[in-house]
Structure formats: C-alpha cells, structure tokens
LOROFI-78543 format. One record per residue: x, y, z of N, C-alpha, C in turn. Coordinates in steps of 0.001 Angstrom, whole numbers, plus 500000, padded with zeros to 6 digits. Layout:
residues N
<<X; Y; Z>; <X; Y; Z>; <X; Y; Z>> ...
end
This chain:
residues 296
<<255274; 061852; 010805>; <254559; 061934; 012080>; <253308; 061062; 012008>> <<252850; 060169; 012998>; <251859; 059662; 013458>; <250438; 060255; 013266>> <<249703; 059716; 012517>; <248637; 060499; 012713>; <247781; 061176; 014285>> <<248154; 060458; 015028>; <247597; 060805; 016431>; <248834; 061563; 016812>> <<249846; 062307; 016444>; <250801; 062948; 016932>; <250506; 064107; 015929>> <<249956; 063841; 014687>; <250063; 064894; 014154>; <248290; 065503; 014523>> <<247520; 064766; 014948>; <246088; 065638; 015354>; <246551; 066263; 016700>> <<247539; 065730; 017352>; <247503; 066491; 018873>; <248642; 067325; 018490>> <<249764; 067443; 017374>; <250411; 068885; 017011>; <249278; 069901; 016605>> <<248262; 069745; 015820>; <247529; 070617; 014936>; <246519; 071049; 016336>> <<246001; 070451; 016943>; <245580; 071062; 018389>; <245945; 071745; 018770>> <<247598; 071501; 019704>; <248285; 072446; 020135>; <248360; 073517; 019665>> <<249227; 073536; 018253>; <249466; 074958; 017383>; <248211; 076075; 017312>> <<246900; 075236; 017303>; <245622; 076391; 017145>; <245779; 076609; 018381>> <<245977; 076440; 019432>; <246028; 076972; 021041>; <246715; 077961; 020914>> <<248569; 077400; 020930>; <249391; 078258; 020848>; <249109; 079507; 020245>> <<248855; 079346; 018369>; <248714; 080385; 017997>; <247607; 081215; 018133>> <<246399; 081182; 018887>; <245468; 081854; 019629>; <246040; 082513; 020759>> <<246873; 081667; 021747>; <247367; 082282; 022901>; <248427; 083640; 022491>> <<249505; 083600; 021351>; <249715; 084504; 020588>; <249092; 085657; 020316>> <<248569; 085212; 019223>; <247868; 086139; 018932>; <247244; 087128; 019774>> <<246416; 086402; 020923>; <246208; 087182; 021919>; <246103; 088593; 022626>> <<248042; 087958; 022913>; <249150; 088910; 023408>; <249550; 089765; 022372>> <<250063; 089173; 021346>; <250359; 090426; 020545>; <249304; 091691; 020253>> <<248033; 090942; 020569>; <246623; 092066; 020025>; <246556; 092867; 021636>> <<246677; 092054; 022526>; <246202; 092827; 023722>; <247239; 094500; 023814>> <<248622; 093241; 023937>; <249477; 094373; 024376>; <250119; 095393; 023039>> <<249579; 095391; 022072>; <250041; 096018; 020442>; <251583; 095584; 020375>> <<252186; 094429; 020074>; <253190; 094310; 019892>; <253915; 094505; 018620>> <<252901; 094019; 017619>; <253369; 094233; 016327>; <252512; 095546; 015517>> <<253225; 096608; 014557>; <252572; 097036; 013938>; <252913; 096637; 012780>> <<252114; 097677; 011697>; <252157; 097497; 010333>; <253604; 097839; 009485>> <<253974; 097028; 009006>; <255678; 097676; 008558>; <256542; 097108; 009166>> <<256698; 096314; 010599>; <257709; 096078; 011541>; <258007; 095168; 010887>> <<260182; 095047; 011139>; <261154; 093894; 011162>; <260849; 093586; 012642>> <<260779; 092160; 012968>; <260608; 091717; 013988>; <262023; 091257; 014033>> <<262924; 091425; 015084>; <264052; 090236; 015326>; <263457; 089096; 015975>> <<263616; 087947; 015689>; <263397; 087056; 016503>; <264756; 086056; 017003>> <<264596; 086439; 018360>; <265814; 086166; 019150>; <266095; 084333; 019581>> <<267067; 083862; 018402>; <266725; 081850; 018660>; <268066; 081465; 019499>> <<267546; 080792; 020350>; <268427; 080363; 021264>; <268656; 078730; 020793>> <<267993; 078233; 020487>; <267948; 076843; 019937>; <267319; 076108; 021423>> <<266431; 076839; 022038>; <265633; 076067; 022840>; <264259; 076225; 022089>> <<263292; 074981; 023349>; <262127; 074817; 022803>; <261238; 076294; 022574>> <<261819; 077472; 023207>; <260945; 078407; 023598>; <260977; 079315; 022643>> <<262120; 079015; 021708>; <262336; 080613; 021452>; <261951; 079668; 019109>> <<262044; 078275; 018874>; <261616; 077521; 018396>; <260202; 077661; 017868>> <<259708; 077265; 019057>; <258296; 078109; 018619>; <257490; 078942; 018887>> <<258532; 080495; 019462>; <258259; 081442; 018633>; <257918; 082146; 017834>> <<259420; 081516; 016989>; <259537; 081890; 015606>; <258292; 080907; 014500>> <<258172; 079527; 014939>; <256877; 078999; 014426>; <255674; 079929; 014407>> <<255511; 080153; 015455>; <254043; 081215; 015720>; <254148; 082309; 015250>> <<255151; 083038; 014887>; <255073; 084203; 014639>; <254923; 084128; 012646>> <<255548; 082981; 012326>; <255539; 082963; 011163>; <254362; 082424; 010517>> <<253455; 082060; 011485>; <251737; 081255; 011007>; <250956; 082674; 011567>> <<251768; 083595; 012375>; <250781; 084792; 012311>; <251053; 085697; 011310>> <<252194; 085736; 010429>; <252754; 086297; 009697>; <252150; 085854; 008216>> <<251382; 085338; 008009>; <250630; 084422; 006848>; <249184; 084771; 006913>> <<248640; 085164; 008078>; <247531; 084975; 008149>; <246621; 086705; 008742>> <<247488; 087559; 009416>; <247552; 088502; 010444>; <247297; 089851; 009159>> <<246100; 090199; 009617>; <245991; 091563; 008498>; <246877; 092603; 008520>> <<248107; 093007; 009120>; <248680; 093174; 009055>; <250052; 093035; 008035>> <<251045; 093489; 007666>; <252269; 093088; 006938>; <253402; 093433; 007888>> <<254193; 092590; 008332>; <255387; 092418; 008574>; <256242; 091522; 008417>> <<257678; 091838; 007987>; <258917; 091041; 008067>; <259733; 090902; 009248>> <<259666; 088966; 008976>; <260839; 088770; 010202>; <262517; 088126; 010122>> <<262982; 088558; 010976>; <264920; 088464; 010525>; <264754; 087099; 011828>> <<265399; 086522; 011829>; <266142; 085772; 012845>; <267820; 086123; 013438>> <<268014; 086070; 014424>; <269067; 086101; 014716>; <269591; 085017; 015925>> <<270851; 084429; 015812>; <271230; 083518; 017342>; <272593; 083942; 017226>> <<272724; 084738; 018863>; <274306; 084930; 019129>; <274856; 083448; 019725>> <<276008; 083367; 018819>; <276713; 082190; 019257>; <277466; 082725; 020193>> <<277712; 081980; 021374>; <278169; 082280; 022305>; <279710; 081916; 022721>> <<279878; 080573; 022123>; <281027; 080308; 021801>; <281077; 078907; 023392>> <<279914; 078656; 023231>; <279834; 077760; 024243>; <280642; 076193; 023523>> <<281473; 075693; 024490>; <281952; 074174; 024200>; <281362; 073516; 023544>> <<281261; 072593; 022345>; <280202; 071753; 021688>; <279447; 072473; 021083>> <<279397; 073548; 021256>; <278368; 073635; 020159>; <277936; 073548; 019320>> <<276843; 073139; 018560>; <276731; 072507; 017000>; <276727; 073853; 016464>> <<277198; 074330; 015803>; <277017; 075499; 014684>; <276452; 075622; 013678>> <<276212; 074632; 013284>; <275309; 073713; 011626>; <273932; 073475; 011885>> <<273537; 073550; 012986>; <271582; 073322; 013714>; <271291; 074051; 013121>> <<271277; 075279; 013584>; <270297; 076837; 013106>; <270678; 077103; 012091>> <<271559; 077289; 011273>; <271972; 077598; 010146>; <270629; 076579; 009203>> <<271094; 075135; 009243>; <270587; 073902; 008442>; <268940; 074410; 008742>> <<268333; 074303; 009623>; <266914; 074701; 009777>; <266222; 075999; 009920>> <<266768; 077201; 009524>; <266590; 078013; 009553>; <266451; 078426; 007676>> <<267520; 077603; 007189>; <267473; 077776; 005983>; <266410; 076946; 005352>> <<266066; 075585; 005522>; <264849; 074593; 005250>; <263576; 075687; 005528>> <<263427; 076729; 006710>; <261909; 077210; 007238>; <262389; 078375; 005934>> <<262928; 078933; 005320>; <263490; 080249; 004329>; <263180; 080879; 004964>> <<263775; 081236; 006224>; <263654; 082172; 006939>; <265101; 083418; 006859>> <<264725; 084494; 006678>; <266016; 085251; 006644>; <266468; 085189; 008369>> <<268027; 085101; 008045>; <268671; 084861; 009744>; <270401; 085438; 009261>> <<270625; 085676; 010735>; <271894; 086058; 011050>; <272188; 085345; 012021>> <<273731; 085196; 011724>; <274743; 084268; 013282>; <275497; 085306; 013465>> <<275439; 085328; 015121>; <276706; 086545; 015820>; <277584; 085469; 016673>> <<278994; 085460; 016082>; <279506; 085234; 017118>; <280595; 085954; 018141>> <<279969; 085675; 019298>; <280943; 086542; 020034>; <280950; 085519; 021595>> <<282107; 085726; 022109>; <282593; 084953; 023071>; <282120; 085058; 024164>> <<281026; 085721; 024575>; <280949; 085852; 026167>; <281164; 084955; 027149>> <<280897; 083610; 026251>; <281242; 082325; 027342>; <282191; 082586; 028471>> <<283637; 082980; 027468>; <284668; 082609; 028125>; <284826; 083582; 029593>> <<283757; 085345; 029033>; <283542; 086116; 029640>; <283552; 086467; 030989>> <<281863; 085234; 030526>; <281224; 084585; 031849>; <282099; 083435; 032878>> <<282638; 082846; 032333>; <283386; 082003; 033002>; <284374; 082593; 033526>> <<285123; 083433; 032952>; <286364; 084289; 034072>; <286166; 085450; 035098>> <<284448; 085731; 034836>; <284575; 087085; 035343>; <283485; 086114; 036876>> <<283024; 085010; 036272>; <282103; 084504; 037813>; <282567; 083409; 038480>> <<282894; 083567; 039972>; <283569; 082230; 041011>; <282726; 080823; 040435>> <<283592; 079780; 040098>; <282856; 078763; 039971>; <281729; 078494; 041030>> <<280709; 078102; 040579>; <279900; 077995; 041735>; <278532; 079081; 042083>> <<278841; 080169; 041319>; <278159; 081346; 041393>; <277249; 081349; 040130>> <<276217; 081698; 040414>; <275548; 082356; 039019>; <275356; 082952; 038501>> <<275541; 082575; 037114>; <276106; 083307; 035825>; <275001; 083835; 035224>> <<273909; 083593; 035205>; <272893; 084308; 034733>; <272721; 085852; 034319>> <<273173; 086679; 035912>; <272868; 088232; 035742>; <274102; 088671; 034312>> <<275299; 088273; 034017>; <275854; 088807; 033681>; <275989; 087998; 032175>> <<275618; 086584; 032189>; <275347; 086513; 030947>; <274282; 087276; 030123>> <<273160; 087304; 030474>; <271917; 088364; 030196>; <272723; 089157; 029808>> <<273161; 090703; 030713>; <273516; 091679; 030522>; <274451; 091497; 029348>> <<275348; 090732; 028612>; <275923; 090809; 027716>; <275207; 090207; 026631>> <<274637; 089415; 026727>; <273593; 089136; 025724>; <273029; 090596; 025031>> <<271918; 090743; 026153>; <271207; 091970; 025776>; <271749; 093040; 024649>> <<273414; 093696; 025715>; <273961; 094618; 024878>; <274226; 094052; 023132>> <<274691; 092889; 023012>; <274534; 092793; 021613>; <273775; 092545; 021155>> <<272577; 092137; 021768>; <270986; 091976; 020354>; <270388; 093383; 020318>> <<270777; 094094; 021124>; <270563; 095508; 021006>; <271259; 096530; 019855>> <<272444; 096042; 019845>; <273680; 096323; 019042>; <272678; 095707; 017552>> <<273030; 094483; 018008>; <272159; 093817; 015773>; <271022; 094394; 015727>> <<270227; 094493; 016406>; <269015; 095172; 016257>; <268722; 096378; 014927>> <<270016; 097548; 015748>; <269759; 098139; 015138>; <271018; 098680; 014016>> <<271324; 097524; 013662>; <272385; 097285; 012389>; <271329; 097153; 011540>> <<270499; 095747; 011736>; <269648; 095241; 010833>; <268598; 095790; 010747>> <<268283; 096908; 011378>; <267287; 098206; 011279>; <265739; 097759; 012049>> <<266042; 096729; 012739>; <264615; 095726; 013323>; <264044; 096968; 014196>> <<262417; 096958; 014045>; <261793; 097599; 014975>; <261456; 096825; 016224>> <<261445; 095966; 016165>; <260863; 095195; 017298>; <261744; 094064; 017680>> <<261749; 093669; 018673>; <263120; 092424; 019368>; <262146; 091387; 020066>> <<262138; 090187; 019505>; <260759; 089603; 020006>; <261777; 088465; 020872>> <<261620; 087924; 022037>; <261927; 087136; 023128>; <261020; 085840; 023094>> <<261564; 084658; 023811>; <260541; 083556; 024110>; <260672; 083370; 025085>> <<260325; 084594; 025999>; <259947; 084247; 027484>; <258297; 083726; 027585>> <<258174; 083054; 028245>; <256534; 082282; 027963>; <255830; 082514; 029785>> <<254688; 081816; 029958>; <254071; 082385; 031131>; <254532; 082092; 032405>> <<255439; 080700; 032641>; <255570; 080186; 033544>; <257089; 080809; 034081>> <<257827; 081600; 032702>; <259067; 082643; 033249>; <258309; 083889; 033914>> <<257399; 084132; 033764>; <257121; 085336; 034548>; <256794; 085289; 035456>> <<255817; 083817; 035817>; <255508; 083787; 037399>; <256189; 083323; 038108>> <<257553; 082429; 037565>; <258792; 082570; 038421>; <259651; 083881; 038831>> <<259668; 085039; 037620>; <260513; 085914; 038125>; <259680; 086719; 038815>> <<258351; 086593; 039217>; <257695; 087283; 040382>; <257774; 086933; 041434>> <<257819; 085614; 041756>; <258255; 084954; 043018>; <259366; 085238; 042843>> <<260634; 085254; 041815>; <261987; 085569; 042709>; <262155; 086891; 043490>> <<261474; 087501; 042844>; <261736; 088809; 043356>; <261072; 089211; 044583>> <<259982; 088569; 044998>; <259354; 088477; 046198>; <260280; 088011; 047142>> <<260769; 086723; 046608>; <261174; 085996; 048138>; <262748; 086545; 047844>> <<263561; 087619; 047009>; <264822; 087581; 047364>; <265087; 089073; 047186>> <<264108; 089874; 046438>; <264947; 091507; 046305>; <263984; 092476; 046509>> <<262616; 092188; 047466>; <261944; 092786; 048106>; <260674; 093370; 047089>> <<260997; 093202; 045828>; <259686; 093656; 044605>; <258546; 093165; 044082>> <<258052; 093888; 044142>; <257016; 092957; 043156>; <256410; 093581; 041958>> <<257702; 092970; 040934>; <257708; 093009; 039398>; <257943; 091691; 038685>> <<257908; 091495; 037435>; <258174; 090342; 037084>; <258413; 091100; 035208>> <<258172; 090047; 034725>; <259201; 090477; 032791>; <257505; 091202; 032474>> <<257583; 091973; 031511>; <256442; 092284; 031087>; <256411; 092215; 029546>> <<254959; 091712; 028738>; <255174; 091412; 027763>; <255827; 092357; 026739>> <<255875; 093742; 027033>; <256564; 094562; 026226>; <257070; 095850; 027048>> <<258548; 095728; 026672>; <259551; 096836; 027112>; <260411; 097511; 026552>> <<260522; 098891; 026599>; <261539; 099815; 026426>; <262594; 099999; 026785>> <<263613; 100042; 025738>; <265139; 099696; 026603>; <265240; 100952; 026940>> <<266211; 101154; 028122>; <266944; 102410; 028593>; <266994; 103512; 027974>> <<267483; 103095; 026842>; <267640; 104188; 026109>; <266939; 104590; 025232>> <<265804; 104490; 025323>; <264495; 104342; 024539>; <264572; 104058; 022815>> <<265547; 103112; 022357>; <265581; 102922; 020744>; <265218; 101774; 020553>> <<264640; 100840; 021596>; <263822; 099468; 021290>; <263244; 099306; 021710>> <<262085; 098218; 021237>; <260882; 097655; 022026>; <261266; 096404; 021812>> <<261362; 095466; 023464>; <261177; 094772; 023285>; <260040; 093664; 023517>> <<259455; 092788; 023103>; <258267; 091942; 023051>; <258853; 090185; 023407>> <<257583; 090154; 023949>; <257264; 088641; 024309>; <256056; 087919; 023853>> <<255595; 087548; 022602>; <254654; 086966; 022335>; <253986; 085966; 022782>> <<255089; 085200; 023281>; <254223; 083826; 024760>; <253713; 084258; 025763>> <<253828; 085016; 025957>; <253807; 085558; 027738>; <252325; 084741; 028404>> <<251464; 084457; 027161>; <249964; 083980; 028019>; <250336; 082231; 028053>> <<251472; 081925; 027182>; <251655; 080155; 026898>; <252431; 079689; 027936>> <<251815; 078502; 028415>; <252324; 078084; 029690>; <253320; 077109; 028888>> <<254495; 076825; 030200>; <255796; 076052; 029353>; <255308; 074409; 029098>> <<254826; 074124; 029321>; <254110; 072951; 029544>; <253882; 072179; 027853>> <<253209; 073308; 027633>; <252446; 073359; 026230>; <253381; 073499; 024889>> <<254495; 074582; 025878>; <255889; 074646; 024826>; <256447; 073115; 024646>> <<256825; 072474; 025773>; <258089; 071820; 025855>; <257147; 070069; 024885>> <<255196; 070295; 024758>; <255336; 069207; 024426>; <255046; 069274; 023032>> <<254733; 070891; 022282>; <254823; 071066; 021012>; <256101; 071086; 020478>> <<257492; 071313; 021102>; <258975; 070925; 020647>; <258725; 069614; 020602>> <<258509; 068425; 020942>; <258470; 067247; 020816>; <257705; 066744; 019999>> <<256379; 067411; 019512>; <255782; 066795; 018972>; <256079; 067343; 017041>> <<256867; 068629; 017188>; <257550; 069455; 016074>; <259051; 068698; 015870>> <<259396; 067765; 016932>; <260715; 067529; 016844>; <261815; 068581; 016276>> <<261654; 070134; 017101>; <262672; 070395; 017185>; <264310; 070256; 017095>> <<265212; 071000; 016583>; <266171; 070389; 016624>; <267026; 071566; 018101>> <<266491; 070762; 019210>; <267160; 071707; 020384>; <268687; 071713; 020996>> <<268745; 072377; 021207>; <270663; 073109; 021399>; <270528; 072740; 023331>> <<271076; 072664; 024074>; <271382; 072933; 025141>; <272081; 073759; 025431>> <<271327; 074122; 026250>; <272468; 075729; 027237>; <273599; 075457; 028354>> <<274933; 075445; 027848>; <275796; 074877; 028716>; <276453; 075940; 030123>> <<275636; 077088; 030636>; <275719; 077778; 031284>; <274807; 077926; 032197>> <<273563; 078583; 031571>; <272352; 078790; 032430>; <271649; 077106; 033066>> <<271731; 076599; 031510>; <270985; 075082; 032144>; <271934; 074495; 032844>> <<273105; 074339; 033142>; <273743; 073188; 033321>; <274037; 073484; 034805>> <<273337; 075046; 035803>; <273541; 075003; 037148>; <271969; 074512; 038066>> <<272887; 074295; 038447>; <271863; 073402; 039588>; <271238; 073695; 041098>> <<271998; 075195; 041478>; <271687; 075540; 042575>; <270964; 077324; 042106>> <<270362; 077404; 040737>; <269826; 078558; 040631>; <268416; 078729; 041487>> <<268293; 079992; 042156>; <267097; 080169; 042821>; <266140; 080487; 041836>> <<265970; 080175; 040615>; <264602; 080329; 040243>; <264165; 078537; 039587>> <<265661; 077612; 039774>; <265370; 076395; 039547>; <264759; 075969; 040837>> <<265020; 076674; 042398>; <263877; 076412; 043322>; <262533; 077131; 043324>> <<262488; 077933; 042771>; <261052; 078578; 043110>; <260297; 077952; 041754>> <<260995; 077517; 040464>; <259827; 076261; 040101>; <259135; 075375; 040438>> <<260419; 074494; 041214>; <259938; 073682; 041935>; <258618; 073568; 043101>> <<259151; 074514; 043371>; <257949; 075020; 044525>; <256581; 075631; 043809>> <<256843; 075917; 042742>; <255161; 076357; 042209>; <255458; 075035; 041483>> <<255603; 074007; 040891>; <255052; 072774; 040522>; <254507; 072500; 041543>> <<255385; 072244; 043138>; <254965; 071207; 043825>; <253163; 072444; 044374>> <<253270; 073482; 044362>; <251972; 073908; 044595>; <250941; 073411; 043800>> <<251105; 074042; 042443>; <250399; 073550; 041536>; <249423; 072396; 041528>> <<250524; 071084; 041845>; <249910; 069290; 042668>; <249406; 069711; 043655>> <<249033; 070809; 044247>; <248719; 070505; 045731>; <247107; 071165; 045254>> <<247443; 072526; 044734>; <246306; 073048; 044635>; <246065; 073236; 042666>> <<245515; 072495; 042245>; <245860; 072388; 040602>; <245054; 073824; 040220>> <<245764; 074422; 039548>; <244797; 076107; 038794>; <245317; 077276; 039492>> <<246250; 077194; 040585>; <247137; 078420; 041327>; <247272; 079022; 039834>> <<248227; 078391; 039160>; <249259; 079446; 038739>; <248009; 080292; 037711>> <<247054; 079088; 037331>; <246057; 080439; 036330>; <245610; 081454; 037600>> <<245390; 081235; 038865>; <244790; 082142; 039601>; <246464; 083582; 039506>> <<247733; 082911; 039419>; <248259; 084110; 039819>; <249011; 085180; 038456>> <<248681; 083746; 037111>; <248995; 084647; 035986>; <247835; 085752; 035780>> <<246466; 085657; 036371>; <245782; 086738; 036497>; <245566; 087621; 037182>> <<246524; 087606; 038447>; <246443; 088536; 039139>; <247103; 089562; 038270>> <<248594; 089312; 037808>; <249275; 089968; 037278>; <248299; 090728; 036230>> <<247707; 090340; 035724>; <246580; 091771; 035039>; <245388; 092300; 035830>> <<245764; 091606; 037121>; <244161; 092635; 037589>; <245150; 093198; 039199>> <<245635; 094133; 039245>; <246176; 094725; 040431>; <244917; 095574; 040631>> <<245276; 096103; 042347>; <244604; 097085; 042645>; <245688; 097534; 043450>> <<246207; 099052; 043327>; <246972; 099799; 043286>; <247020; 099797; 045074>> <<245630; 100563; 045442>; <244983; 101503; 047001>; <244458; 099835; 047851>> <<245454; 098746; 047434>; <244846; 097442; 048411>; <246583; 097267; 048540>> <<247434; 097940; 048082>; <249057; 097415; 048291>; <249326; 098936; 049115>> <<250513; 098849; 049319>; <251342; 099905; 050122>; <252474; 100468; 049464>> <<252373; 100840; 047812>; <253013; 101624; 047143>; <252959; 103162; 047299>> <<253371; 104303; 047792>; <252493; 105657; 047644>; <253213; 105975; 046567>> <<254039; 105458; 045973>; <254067; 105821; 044149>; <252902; 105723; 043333>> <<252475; 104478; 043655>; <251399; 103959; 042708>; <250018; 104722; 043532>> <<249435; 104812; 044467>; <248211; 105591; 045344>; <249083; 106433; 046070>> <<247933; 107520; 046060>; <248281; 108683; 047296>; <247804; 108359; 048402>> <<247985; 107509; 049692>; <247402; 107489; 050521>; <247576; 108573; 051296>> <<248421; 109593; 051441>; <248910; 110657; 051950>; <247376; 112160; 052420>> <<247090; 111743; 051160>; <245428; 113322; 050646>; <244332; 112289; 051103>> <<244269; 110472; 051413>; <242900; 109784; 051145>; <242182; 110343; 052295>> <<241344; 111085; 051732>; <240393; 110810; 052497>; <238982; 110690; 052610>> <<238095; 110797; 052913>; <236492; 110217; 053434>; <235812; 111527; 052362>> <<235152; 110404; 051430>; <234433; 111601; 050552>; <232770; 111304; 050791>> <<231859; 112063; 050386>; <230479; 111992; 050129>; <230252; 111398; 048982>> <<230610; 111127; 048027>; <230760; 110127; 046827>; <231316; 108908; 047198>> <<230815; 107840; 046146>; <231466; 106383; 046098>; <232484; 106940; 045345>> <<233764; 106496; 045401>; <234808; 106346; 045028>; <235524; 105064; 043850>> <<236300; 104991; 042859>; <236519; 104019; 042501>; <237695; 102841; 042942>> <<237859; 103436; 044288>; <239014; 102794; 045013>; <238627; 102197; 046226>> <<239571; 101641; 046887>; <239445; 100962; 047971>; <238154; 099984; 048377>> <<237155; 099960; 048916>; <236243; 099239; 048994>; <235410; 098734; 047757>> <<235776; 099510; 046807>; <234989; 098676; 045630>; <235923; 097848; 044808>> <<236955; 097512; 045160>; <237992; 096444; 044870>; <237136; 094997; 045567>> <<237055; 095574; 046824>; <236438; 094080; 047841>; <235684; 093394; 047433>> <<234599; 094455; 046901>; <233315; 093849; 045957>; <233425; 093658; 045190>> <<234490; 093055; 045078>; <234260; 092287; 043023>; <235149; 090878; 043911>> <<235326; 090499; 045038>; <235686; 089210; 045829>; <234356; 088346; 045255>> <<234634; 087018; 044797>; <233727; 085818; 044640>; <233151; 085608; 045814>> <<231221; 085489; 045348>; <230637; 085332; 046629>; <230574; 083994; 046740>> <<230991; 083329; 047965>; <230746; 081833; 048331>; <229667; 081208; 047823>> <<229361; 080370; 047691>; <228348; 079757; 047522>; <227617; 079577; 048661>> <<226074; 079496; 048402>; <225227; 079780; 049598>; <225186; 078257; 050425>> <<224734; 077526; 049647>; <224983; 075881; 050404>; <226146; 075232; 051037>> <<227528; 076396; 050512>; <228638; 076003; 050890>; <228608; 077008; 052177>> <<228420; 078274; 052403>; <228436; 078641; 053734>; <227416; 078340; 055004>> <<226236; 077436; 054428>; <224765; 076806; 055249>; <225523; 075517; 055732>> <<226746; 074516; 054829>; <227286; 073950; 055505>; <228635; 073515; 056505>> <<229189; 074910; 055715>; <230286; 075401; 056654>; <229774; 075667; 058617>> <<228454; 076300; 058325>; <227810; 076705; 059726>; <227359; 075686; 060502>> <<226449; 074540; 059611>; <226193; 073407; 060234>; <227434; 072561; 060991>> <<228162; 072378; 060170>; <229272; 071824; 060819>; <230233; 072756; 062059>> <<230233; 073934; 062337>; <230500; 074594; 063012>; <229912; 074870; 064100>> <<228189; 074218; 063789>; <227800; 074313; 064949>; <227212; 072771; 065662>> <<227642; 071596; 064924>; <227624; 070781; 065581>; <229130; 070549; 066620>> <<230124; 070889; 066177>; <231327; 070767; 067001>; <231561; 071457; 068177>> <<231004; 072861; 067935>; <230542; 073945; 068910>; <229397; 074281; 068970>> <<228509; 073894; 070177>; <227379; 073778; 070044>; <227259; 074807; 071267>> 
end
C-alpha cells in the first residue's frame, strides 16, 4: 500500500474503530466472557466488522472470543476458496454452512419479485440454528448507519411504521442477542475502507443483482437529499435517539387518554419544544427586514 493510502487507511480505522466502540459501549453489546458470531457475507460490511471487532478485541478491557461464520448459500459462481483463504491468513476461528436456500428462493419467488423477505427469513433461521451449536452468546451483524435510515424510510413510505433495525435485538424466542456494531458508521466510510483494505469481496447474486428493490429507491432519494441539503441524514440518524414519545400519536407509547392540565411543570409535552434551536438573532432582524421591505 501507498503511503498516502496507507495514512488515509490508518485515519479511517481510528474513526471506524471509535465509531464502534461507541456503539458497543452505548448500547452494552459485548460482555465479559462472550463468543461473538460474526456473521461474513463477503461484503464490504460485514469485512470490516470482523476487522473492528478484532482491533477491539486486542485492545477492549474486556475478554472475549470471536467465531466467524458464512452460510454458503449455494449461489451460482460462487468462489468458495475467498473466506476460507482469508479467514485463515486473519487466524481467525470460522465455520462454512452450506445450505441451499438459493435454489429455495428462486422457486418459491415469481421472477421479478423480491426475494429479500424470504431470503432473510431463511438466513436468520440458520445463523440462529449455528449460533447455538457453537454455543455463541452474541450474533454480531454488519448492518451500518445508512441501513437503518433506509429501513426507516421504508417503512414510512410503505407499511405505515415507524421502526427501523436497532442496534441490539432479541430473537423471538428469547435465546439470542443479536448486535450491530456499525450502526453509528455511515456506508460511505465502509465502502472506502474495503478499498483501501482491499478486501477480497463476494457479490450477492440475489439481493444485489435486483434492480427494482424499494429500498434501492429510497437510497436514492436520501442521496439525492443529502446533495440537496448536505447533513440531513446526521440530522435524522439523531433523531432516531432523541424521540419524544407525547409529540407523536402512539397511545402505546403516551397516555394521552388521563393527560391532563396539572399545577406542576411536567416533563412532557411543552418542554420537548424548548429544547427547539433558537434562531439566530441577526438571522430573524433580517428575515423581518426583508419582509418588511416587500410588504410594507
């Protein structure tokens, strides 16, 4: 590597692994003792992951061991010799599953349709399955920041919710946790530390290779925001940690049902407002000027 490729890898990585670290400290992802699975897809995301987790794993007062695992899917072409060959160079302990869902997915969805919901769902069930063969406490994912503020917009503009992935979840049946250690790393940052790590990346001949997925439009549409208004998406990856419950129309989440008018300040409703950024004073002296030369 280039020396100017290798000062702007060693940049990145202290980001990354700060942005890490982070998350794992905010949301307690790792404890003391945990097998982490780390789930490799042979994309850039899930790549360096397992990088980050293994420079927090060196350094993190903590002790834990991590397993690797990649279900082969049994997709066309696939190299089978990638992850194996570099997995063994990092001495990383790893497992290969193979199991066919490809063909699964392909018979059970109309050409044309997307395969996503039901590849997931079979995914899942077997890293759930190795999980707890290989006795892993924890199932770590490389979903990163810019998957979550897409699957919040999908779900806005197509199934009426507003949820999105969260950095750590409990399966159904309550015998896993699973974790997302990127969740604060924007993909951006991923896709140019795979390049500058020269990754050895796999393509996804299912999920990547459709072209009419609705969350490949609602990227688009927060890029093209993004150019329009540059710093949205930091404005909306923070909303996602700062809700106010009694400013939405959940009565799961607030009782609006009992609200009513107390003799005390309250910690709801109007004192949400007041924590709104106050304008700047020269900026509303010339908002007025100009408002009142046009309308005079």
């Amino acid at each position: 590597m280039k020396p100017r490729a290798q000062y702007e890898s060693n940049k990145l990585q202290k980001r990354l692994r700060r942005q890490v670290g982070m998350a794992v400290t905010d949301y307690n992802m790792i404890d003391d003792g945990d097998l982490v699975m780390v789930c490799l897809s042979g994309g850039k995301d899930s790549y360096t992951l397992l990088d980050m987790l293994q420079s927090l794993q060196r350094s993190a007062p903590i002790s834990f061991r991590l397993t690797v695992v990649n279900l082969d899917q049994k997709q066309p072409g696939f190299p089978a010799d990638v992850l194996p060959d570099y997995l063994t160079r990092r001495g990383v302990r790893f497992h290969i599953e193979s199991r066919d869902t490809y063909s699964i997915v392909k018979r059970l969805i109309p050409e044309g349709q997307t395969t996503c919901s039901l590849c997931s769902r079979l995914r899942r069930g077997h890293l759930y399955r190795i999980a707890s063969e290989l006795g892993a406490t924890k199932i770590a994912l490389g979903h990163h920041r810019d998957d979550i503020i897409e699957t919040l917009f999908l779900n806005l503009f197509y199934t009426g919710k507003l949820k999105a992935i969260p950095p750590k979840l409990r399966s159904k049946d309550g015998q896993h946790l699973v974790i997302r250690p990127l969740a604060l790393v924007k993909e951006a940052d991923l896709a140019r530390y795979a390049e500058l790590r020269e990754f050895p990346i796999i393509p996804c001949d299912l999920c990547g290779s459709q072209e009419n997925l609705k969350r490949k439009k609602v990227k688009a549409f927060l890029q093209q925001w993004e150019r329009e208004s540059p710093g949205c998406s930091d404005s909306i990856a923070a909303a996602l940690t700062n809700v106010a419950p009694s400013l939405l129309m959940d009565p799961r989440l607030f009782d609006f049902t009992s609200l009513t008018a107390e003799a005390d300040p309250q910690p709801e409703g109007d004192a949400w407002l007041d924590q709104e950024p106050i304008p700047d004073q020269n900026e509303v002296v010339a908002s007025l000027s100009t408002e009142l030369l046009h309308h005079p």
